[in-house]
C-alpha positions as CSV (number, residue, x, y, z in Angstrom):
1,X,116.5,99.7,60.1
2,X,118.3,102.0,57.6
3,X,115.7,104.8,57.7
4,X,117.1,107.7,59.2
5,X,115.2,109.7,61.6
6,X,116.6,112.7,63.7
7,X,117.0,110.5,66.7
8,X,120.6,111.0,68.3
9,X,119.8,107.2,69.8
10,X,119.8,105.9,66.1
11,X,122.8,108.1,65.2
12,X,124.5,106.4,67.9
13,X,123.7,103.5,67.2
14,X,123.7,103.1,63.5
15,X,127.6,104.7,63.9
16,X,128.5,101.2,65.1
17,X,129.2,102.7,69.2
18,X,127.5,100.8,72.0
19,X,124.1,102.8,72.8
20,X,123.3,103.5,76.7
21,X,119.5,104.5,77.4
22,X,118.0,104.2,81.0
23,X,114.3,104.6,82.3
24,X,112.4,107.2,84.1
25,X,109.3,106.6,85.8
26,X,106.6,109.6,86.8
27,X,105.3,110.4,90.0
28,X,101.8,109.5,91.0
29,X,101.5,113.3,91.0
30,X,101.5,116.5,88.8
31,X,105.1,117.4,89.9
32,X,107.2,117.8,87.1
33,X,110.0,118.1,89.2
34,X,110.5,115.1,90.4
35,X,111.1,113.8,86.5
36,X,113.8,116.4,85.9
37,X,115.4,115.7,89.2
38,X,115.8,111.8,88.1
39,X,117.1,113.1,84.7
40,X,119.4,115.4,85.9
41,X,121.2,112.3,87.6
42,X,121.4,110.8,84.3
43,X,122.3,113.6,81.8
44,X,125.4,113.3,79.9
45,X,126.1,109.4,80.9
46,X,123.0,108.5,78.4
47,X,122.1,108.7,75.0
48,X,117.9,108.6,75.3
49,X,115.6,108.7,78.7
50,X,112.8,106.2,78.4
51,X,110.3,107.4,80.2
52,X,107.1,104.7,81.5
53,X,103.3,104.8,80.4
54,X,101.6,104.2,83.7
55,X,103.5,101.2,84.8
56,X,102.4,98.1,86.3
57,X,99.0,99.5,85.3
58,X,99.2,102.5,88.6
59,X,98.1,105.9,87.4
60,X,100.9,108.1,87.3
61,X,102.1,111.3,85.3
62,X,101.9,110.7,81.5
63,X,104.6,109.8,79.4
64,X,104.3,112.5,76.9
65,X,103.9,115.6,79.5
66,X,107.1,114.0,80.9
67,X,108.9,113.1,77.7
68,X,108.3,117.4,76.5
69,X,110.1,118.0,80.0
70,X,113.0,116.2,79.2
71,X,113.3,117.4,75.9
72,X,112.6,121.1,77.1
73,X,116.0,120.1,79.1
74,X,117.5,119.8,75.8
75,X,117.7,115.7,76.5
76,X,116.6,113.2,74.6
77,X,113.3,111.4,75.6
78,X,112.2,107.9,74.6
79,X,108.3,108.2,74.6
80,X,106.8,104.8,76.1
81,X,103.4,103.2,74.4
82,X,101.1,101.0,75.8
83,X,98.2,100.0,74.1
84,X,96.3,99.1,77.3
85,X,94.9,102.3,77.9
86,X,94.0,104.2,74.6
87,X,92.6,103.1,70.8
88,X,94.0,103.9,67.2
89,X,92.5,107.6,67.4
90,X,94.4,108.3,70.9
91,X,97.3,106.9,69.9
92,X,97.9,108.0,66.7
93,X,96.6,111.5,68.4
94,X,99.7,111.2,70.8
95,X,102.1,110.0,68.2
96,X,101.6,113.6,66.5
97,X,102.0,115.8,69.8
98,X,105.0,113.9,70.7
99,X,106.4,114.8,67.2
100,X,105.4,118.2,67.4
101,X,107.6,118.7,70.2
102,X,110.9,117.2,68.6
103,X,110.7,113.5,70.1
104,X,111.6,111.3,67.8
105,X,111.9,108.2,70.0
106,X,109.1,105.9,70.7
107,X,108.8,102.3,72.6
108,X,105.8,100.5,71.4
109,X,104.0,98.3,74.1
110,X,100.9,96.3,75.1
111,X,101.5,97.1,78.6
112,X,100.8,95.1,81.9
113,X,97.0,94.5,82.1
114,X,95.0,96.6,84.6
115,X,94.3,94.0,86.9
116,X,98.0,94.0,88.0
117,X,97.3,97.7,88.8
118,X,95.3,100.4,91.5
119,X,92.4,100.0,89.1
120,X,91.6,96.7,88.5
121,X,88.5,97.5,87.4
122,X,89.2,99.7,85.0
123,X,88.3,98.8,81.1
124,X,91.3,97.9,78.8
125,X,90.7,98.9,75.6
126,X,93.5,96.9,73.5
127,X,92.9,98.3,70.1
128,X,95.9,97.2,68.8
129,X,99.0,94.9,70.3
130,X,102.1,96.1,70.2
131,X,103.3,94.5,66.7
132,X,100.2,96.3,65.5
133,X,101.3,99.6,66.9
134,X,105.0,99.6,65.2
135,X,103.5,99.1,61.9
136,X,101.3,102.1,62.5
137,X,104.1,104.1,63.3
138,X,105.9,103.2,60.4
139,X,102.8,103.7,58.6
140,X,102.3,107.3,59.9
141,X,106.3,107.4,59.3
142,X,107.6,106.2,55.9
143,X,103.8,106.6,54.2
144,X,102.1,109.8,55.7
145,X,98.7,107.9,56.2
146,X,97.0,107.2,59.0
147,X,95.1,103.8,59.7
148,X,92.4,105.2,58.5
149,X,93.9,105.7,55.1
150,X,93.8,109.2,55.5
151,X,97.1,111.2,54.3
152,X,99.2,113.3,56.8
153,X,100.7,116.6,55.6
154,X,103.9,116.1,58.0
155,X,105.2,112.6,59.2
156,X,106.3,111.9,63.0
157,X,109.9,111.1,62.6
158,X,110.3,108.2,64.9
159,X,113.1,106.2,65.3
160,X,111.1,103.2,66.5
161,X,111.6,100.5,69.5
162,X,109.7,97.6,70.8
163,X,110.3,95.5,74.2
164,X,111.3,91.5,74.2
165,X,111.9,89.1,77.2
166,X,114.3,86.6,76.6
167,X,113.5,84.5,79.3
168,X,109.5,83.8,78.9
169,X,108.0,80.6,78.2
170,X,108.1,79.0,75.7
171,X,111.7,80.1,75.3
172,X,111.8,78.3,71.8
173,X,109.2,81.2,70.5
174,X,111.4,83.4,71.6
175,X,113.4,84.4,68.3
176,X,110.5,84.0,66.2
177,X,108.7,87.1,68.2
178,X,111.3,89.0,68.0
179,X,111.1,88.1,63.9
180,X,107.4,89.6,64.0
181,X,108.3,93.0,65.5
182,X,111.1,93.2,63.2
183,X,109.0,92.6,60.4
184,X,106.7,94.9,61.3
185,X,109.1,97.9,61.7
186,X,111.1,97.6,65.2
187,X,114.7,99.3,64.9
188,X,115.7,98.9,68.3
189,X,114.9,96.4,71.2
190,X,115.3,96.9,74.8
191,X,115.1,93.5,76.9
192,X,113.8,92.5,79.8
193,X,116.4,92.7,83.2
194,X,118.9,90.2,82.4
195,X,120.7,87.9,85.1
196,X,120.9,85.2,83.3
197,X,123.8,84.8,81.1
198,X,123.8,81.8,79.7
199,X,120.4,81.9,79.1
200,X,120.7,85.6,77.2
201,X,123.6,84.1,75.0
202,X,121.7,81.2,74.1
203,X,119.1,83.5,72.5
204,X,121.4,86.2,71.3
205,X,122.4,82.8,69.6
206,X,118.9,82.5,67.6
207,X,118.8,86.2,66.7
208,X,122.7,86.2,64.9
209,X,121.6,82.5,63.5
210,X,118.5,84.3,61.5
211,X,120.7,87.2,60.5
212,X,118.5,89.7,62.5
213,X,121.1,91.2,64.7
214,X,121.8,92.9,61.5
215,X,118.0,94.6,60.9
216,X,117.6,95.7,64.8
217,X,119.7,97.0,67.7
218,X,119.4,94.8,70.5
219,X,120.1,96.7,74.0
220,X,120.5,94.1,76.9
221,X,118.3,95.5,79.7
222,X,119.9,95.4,83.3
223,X,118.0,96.5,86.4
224,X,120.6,96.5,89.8
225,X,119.5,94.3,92.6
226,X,119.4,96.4,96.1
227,X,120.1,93.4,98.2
228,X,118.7,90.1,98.6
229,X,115.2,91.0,99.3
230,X,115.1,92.5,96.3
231,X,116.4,89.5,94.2
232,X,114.3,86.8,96.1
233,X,111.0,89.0,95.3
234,X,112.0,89.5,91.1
235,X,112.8,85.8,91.4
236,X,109.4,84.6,92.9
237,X,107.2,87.1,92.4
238,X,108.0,89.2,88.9
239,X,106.3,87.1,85.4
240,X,109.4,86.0,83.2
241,X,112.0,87.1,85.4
242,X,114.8,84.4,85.4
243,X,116.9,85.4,88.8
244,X,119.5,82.1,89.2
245,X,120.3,80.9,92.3
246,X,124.0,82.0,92.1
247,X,122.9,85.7,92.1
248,X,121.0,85.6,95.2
249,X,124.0,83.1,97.0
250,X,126.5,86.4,96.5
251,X,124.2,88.5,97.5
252,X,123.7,86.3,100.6
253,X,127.6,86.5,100.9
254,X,127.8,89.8,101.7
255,X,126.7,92.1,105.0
256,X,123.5,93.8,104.3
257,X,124.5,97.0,104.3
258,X,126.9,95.8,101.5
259,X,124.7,94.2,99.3
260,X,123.8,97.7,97.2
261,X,127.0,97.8,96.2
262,X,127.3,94.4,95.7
263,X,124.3,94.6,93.0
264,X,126.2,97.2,91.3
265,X,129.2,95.0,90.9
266,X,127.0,92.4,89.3
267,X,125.7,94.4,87.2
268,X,129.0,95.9,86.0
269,X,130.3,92.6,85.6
270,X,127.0,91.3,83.4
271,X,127.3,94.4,80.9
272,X,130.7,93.9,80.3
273,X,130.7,90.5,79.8
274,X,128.4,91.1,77.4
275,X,129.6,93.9,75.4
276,X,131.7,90.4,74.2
277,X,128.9,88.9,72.7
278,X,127.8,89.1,69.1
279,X,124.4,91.1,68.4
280,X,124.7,93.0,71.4
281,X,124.4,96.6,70.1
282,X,124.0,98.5,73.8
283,X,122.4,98.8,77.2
284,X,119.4,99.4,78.9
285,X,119.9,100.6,82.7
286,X,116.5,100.2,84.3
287,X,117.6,101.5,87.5
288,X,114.5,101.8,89.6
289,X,114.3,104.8,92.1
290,X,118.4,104.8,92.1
291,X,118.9,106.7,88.7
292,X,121.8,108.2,91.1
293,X,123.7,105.4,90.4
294,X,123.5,105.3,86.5
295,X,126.8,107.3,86.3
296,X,128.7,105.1,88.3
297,X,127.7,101.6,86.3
298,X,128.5,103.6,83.0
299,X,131.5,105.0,84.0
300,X,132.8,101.9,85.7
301,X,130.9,99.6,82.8
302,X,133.3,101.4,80.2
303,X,130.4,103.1,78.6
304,X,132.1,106.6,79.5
305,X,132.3,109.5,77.8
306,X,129.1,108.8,75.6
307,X,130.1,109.6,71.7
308,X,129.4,112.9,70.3
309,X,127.2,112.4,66.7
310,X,126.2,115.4,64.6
C-alpha cells in the first residue's frame, strides 16, 4: 500500500479522509454521451468514477473508451478489469493505453461468467483470475516487466483495486481471500452492496484481527434499494447478496411511491453507521441508473465537500 502512484483516489485516501467513488455503467451503444451525462451528475461529490467492463456478461461500450471520456472531463476514472473476456497479451495491451491516457486507477476482476449474459455461448478465455491479474499489474508497475519477462521502457502507474463480497459462502474464507489479493498487490477494496450490518462488522472484525485494515483501504459498497421489488429480487435472485428481512419490512412500511426515498434513507443511515466502524476507510455508491441521487446520499451521508489533495 505505501507505493505512491498519481491517483488522487490514493492521495485521498492515504491522507487518512474517508474516500467516496461510485460506478458508471456504458450503454449498449456507441454513445458517449450517455457516460458523460451519468458523470456530470456525480462530478465534484466523488473522488474516482468506476466505470463497468461489460457487466453481467451484456455487451456494452468498453470500459477504457469510457474511462478516456471521463478523464477528457478532467475526472478521475477507475478502469474496470475482467478477465472473462481477454488473455495476458489483451490485458496487459489495455493496461498500457489506459496509462497512456493518464488513468491511474484500475479494478481487477474475474467477471460474471458469460452464461449469465446475451451471449451465452460465447468462449471465456480466463487467462488469468483476478489475484493473478493484480500481481501483473504490480509487475508491470513496481518492475517494468511484462509476464513475459520482457522489460517496459515506461511503467503504468496504477493505484491498484480488487472487489470482495463479504457475504458469500463459506463466510469463514472470507478474510483469508481478502489475505490473497492483498498479498498479491490490492491497495484498495470495494465490497459487495452491503445491507447487512451485523454481518459486515463481523468481517470488518477478521480483517482489523489480521492487521490488514492497515495494508488496504476497504470501501463499504452500498447500492440504494428503489422499492420493495427491488429488494425482494437482490434478495432472491442476485448470488451472495444478503438482503435481511428487516430491510424489505420498512420498505413494506411505506407507500410505494415513497419507498425511493425510503431506500435513500437506508442507505444514509448504513454509511454512517459505518463510518464508526474500525477498518472502514470509505464508500462505494453503486447507484444503478440513479447516479442523480449520488449528491444527495453524500451530502446528507456527511461525505460533503470532498477534500482537496495536491
Amino acid at each position: 500500500m505505501s507505493t505512491t502512484t498519481p491517483s488522487k483516489l490514493q492521495k485521498i485516501l492515504a491522507a487518512g479522509h474517508f474516500g467516496v467513488t461510485t460506478e458508471c455503467g456504458p450503454p449498449r451503444s456507441c454513445d458517449g454521451g450517455v457516460v458523460e451525462e451519468k458523470a456530470k451528475h456525480v462530478a465534484g461529490h466523488v473522488d474516482a468514477i468506476n466505470v463497468t467492463d461489460n457487466q453481467t456478461a451484456v455487451v456494452r461500450m468498453c470500459s477504457l473508451a469510457s474511462c478516456i471520456r471521463l478523464r477528457i472531463m478532467g475526472l478521475e476514472p477507475v478502469l474496470q478489469m475482467v478477465t472473462r473476456d481477454r488473455n495476458r497479451i489483451g490485458l496487459q495491451s489495455d493496461l498500457l493505453g489506459a496509462a497512456s491516457f493518464g488513468i491511474n486507477n484500475v479494478l481487477c476482476l474475474t467477471g460474471d461468467h458469460q452464461s449469465f449474459g446475451d451471449h451465452p455461448e460465447a468462449a471465456n478465455v480466463f487467462d488469468l483470475d483476478s489475484t493473478q491479474l493484480i500481481q501483473t499489474v504490480k509487475l508491470m508497475r513496481d518492475d517494468a516487466k511484462l509476464l513475459s519477462g520482457a522489460e517496459l521502457k515506461t511503467c503504468p502507474q496504477m493505484f491498484i483495486g480488487a472487489a470482495e463480497n463479504p457475504f458469500a459462502d463459506p463466510f469463514d474464507v472470507r478474510v483469508s481471500r481478502l489475505a490473497k489479493k492483498v498479498a498479491a498487490g490490492a491497495q484498495f477494496i470495494q465490497t459487495q452492496c452491503i445491507y447487512n450490518l451485523d454481518k459486515f462488522k463481523k468481517w470488518m472484525q477478521g480483517i482489523v484481527d489480521r492487521g490488514l485494515h492497515e495494508k488496504v483501504h476497504i470501501l463499504a459498497g452500498f447500492t440504494p434499494m428503489k422499492g420493495v421489488g427491488m429488494a425482494k429480487y437482490m434478495k432472491n435472485r442476485v448470488p451472495g447478496m444478503d438482503v435481511p428481512d428487516d430491510i424489505i419490512k420498512r420498505l413494506q412500511g411505506v407507500p410505494k411511491e415513497k419507498q425511493p426515498d425510503e431506500g435513500i434513507n437506508i442507505c444514509i443511515e448504513h454509511i454512517q453507521e459505518l463510518k464508526e466502524v474500525k477498518g472502514v476507510a470509505g464508500f462505494h455508491i453503486m447507484a444503478i441508473e440513479w447516479e442523480e441521487k449520488v449528491p444527495e446520499i453524500v451530502e446528507r451521508a456527511g461525505l460533503y465537500p470532498r477534500p482537496k489533495v495536491d
